[in-house]
PAMI-260049 format. One line per field, with one value per residue (C-alpha): chain; x, y, z. Coordinates in steps of 0.001 Angstrom, whole numbers. Example, Ala and Ser with C-alpha at 12.3 -4.5 7.8 and 13.67 -1.06 7.14 Angstrom:
drenlo <- A,A
X <- 12300,13670
Y <- -4500,-1060
Z <- 7800,7140
END
This chain:
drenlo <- A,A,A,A,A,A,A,A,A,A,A,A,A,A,A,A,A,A,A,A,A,A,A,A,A,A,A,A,A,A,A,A,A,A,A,A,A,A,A,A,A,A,A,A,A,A,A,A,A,A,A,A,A,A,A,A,A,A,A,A,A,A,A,A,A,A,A,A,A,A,A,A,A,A,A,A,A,A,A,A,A,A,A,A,A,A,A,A,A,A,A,A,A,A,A,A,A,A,A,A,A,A,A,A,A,A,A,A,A,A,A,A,A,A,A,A,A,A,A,A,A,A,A,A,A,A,A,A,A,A,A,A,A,A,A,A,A,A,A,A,A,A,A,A,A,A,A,A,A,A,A,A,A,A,A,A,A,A,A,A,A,A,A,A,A,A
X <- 0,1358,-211,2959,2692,-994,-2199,-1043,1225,-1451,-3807,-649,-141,-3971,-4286,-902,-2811,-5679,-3490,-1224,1843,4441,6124,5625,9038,12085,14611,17397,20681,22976,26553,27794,28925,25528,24044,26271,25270,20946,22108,22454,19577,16312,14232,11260,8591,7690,4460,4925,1299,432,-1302,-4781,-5077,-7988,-9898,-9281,-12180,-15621,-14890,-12147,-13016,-16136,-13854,-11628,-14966,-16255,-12777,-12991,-16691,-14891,-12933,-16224,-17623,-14789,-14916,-18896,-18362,-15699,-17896,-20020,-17360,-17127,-20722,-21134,-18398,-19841,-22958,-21233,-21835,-25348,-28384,-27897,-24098,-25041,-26296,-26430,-25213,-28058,-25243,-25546,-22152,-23130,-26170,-24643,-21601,-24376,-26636,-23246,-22196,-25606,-24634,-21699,-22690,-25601,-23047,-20876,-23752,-25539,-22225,-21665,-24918,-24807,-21991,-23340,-24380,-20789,-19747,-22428,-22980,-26309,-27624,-31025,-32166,-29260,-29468,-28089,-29641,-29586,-27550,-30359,-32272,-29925,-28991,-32999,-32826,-29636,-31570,-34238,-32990,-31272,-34537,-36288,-33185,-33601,-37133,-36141,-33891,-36010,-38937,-35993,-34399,-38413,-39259,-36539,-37058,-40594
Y <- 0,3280,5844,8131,8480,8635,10963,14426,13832,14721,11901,9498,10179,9872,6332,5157,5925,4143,1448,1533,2120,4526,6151,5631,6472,5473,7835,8215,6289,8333,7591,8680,4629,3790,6680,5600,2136,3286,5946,3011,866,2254,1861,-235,939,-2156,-1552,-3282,-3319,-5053,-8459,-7446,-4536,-5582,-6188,-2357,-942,-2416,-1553,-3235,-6399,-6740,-6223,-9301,-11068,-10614,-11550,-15059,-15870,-16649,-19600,-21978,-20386,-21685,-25240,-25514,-24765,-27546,-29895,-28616,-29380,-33092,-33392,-32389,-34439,-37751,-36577,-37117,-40526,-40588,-41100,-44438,-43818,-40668,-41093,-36993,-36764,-36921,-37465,-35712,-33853,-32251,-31193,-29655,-28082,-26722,-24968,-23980,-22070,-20446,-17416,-16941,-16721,-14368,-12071,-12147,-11103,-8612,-6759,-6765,-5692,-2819,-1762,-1916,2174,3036,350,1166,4382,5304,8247,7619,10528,12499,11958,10043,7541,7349,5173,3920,2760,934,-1302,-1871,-2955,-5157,-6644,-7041,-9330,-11083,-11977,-13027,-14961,-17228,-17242,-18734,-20831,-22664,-23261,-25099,-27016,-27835,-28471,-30978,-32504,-33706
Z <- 0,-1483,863,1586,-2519,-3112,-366,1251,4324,6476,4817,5377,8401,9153,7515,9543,12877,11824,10872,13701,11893,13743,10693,7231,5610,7628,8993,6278,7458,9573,8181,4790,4172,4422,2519,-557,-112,-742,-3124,-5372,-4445,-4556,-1585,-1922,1024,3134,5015,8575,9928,13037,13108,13865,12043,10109,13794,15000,13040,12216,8188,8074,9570,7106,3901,5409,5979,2520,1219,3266,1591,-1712,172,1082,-2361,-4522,-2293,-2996,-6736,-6815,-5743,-7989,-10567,-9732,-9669,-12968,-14268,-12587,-14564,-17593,-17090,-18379,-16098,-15468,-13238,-11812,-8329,-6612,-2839,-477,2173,5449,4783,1315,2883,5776,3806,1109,4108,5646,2212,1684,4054,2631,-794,860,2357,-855,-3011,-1129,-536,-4438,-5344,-3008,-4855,-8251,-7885,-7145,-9985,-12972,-14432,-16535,-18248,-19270,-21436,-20903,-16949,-15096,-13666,-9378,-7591,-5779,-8260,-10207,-6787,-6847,-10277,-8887,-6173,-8189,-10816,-8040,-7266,-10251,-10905,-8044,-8598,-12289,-11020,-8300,-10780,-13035,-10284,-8878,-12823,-12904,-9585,-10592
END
């Protein structure tokens, strides 16, 4: 993380107390040996933040959370994966899991994929821009539109996967 380059110093200075770093640039070597020896080399800024940085503000810690819903994502869309290649088999050698486990992992994943998709939707007014007759269109209305086609998506979807079922 550039900040010392991106931001005024008192911005930097800001975001290293919120991040609990003491300094962001490091005081510049105090013999003339060693200033000839990083006159040569550039320096390469090294943030050093503490362990639980992301746990020190309430922001922070959902960004890390909403990072770690891709992990049980990507592990239930593996599966996924393997199902569909044992369905390659043809109807007669595919038998789906009704086991316990891929029950309990699926229910386990549905929050996460919850979480993961409500924070990107809510993004979608920051993310997509409109002008409808010249106007732009509000922010607010395009993350209804979002939510909405969430919605008749799944709706879709569960009259397929009930469609099949019967």
């Amino acid at each position: 993380m550039l900040v010392g380059s991106l931001a005024p110093a008192a911005d930097a200075a800001k975001y290293a107390a919120d991040l609990g770093v003491e300094t962001l640039v490091k005081a510049p070597p105090a013999s003339a040996e060693a200033a000839a020896s990083t006159a040569a080399a550039p320096r390469t800024y090294k943030p050093e933040l503490p362990r639980g940085w992301w746990l020190r503000r309430r922001h922070y810690f959902l960004y890390i959370v909403r990072e770690f819903t891709s992990v049980p994502l990507a592990l239930w869309l593996l599966w996924l994966l393997v199902e569909i290649q044992r369905a390659s088999n043809g109807p007669k050698g595919y038998f789906p899991h009704s086991s316990a486990g891929f029950i309990a992992f699926s229910i386990a994943c549905l929050p996460f994929a919850l979480y993961h998709s409500y924070t990107f939707l809510s993004l979608a007014g920051v993310i997509i821009n409109l002008k409808l007759m010249g106007r732009p269109v509000p922010s607010r209305v395009i993350v209804a539109a979002m939510f909405g086609l969430w919605l008749v998506a799944s709706i879709v979807v569960a009259a397929v996967l009930i469609g099949f079922a019967r």
